[in-house]
N, C-alpha and C positions, 0 to 999 in steps of 0.2 A: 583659153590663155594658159591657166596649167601645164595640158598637151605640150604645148610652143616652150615654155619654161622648161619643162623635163628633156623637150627633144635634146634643147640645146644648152644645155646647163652649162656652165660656165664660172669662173672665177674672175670679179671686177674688183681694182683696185679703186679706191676714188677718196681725193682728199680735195680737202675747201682749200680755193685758190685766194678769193677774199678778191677777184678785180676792181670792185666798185664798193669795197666795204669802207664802212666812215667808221675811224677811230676815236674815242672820246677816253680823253683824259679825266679822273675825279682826283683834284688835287687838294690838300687842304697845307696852309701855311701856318707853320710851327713858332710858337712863339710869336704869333704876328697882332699880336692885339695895336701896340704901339703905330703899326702901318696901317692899321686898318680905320686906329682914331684919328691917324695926319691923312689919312684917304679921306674920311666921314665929315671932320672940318672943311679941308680943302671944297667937298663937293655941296656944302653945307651953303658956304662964302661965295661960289660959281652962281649958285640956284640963287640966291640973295642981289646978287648983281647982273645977273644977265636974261634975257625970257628966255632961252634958248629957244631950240629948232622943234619945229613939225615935222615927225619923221613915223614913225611905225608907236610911237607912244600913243597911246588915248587915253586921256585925262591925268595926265604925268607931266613931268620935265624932264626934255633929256636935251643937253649941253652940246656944246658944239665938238668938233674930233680932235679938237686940239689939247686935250688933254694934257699931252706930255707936255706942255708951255705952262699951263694952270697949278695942275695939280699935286706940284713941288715933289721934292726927294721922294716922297712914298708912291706918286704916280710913276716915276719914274724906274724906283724900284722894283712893282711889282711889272713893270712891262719887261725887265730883265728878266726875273724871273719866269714868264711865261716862255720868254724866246728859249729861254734854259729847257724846259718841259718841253716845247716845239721840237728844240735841235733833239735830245734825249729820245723822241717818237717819230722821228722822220729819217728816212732814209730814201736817199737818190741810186738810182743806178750806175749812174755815171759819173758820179762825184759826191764829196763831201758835204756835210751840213755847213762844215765850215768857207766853201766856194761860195756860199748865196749871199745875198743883201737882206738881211732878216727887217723887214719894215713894220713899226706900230701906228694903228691909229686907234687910238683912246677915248672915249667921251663916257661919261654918265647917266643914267636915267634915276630920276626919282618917282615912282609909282606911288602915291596910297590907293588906301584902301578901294575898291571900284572900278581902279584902274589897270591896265592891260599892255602890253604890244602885242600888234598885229603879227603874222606869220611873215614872216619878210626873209631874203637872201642877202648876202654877203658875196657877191660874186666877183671871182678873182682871188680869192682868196686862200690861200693854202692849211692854216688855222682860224680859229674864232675861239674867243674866250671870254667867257662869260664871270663875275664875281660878283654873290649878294653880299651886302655888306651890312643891310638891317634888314631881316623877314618881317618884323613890324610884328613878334609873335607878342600878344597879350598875355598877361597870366594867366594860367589855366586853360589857356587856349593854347591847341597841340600844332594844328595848320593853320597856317595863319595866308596859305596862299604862295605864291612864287614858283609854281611849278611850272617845268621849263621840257618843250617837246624839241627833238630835233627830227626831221622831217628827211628823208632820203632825197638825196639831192639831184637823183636823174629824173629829168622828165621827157617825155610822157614814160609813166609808167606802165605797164602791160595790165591788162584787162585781162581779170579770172573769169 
């Protein structure tokens, strides 16, 4: 292989195109305590009145999509704000961020302790966005859990 190298030595230019790369946002909201306790109520009063749905939770509750109906001015709030972050990170070839129909759908999960979501898809979708609102950390306790994988979205994948 050397030999083959030397014969034909060569200069290759080569930069990452990114065709299928998934971008992820880390966002964090300044000043948002106040949104974050009319979020924490809101979903407090939901989980109080409603059983909700069987979805990708295990041993949780997680609420139905209609959030932005429930979950008053701060649900509604921070879905503006995410579309803001969305438009900021997406770019069309052929048009503006501002041509599209930016659409949310919202619902909640309440996890304790033991509890999990499955690996599940979102498909159709152009963003996904995710917001803890309590880690549930104990004192003196560093992890308290909530880690969150995101899984590459083409399948089948290629076998090494």
């Amino acid at each position: 292989m050397n030999d083959t190298v030397d014969k034909f030595s060569h200069k290759v230019a080569a930069q990452h195109v990114g065709i299928f790369a998934t971008p992820i946002a880390y966002c964090h909201i300044k000043d948002g305590d106040e949104l974050l306790g009319e979020l924490e109520r809101s979903i407090r009063e939901r989980k109080r009145t409603s059983p909700g749905l069987a979805r990708s939770n295990i041993g949780g509750w997680h609420s139905d999509t209609n959030m932005l109906q429930w979950g008053g001015v701060a649900a509604n709030r921070l879905a503006l704000s995410a579309i803001k972050v969305c438009k900021k990170m997406t770019q069309f070839k052929e048009s503006s961020v501002e041509d599209h129909e930016w659409n949310v759908r919202m619902w909640a999960n309440v996890t304790p302790r033991g509890g999990f979501n499955q690996l599940h898809a979102h498909p159709g979708n152009l963003w996904a966005a995710v917001l803890y609102l309590d880690m549930g950390n104990d004192e003196g306790v560093e992890n308290s859990g909530g880690a969150f994988y995101v899984e590459d979205p083409r399948f089948p994948m290629a076998y090494r």
